[in-house]
C-alpha positions in Angstrom: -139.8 158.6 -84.0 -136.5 156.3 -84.7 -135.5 156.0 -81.2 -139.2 155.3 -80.3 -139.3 152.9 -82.8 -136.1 151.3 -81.5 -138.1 150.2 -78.3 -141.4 149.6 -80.0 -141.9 146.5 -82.0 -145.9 147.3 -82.7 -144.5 151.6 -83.8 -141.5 150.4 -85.6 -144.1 148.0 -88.2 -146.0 151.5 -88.9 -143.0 153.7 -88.9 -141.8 151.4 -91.6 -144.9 151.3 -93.2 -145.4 154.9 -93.7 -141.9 155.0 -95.5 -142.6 154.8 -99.1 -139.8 155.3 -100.8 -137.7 152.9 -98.1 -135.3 156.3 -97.4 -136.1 155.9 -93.9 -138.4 159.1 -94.1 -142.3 158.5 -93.3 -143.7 160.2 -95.7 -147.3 158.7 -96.1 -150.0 158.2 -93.3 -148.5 160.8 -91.0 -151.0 162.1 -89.1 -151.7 158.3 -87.7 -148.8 157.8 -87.5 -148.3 160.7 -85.0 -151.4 159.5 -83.5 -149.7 156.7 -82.3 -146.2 158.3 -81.6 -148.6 160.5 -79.2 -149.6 157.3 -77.8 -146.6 155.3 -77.3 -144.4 158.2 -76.2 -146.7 161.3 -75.1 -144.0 162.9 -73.4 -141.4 163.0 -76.2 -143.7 163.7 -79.3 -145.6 166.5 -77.2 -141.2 168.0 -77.3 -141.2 168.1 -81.4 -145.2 167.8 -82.5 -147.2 170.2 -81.5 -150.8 169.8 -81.6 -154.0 171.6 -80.8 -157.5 170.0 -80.3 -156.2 166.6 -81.9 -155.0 169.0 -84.9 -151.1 168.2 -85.6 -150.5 172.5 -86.1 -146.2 172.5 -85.9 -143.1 170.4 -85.9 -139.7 170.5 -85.3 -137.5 170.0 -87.9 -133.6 170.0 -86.8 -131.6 170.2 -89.9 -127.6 170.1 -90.2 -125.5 172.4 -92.5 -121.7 172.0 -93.4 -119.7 174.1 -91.1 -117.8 175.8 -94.7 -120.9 176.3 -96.6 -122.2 179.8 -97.9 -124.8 181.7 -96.1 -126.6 182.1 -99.6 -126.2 177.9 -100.1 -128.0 177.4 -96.8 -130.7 179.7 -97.5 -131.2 178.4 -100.6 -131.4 174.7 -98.9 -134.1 175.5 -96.5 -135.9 177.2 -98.9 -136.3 174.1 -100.8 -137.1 172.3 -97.4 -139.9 174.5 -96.7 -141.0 174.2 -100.2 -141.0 170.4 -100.1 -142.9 170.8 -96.3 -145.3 173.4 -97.6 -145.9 171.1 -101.1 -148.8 168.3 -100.7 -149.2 168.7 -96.7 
């Protein structure tokens, strides 16, 4: 969504506007705001969103870990990703 938002004016207003704690996350209005990532940029959001019958039903989330860190440390991370992902909706 940043690099389509880079080369769209019109995505990069709602991209910023669906950040609402200005951490450069969207993290409200989603599901239009995939709408129109869908729209802008079919090709690329059909690579990382995954939808079915207009229902938004998987993402890809690519998520970096220290090189020296504990196994148990990086489970313990994604676990509270998933929990935050699985939390509101």
């Amino acid at each position: 969504m940043e690099s389509v938002a880079e080369r769209n004016d019109a995505f990069a207003e709602r991209f910023a506007a669906a950040d609402a704690n200005d951490d450069g996350v969207p993290d409200r209005n989603l599901e239009a705001l995939y709408d129109e990532l869908f729209e802008v940029a079919p090709d690329g959001a059909s690579e990382v969103i995954d939808r079915d019958d207009g229902k938004y039903t998987a993402a890809q989330i690519t998520i970096s870990v220290q090189g020296g860190a504990s196994g148990d440390a990086v489970t313990e991370a994604m676990r509270d990703v998933a929990d935050e992902v699985d939390g509101e909706g």
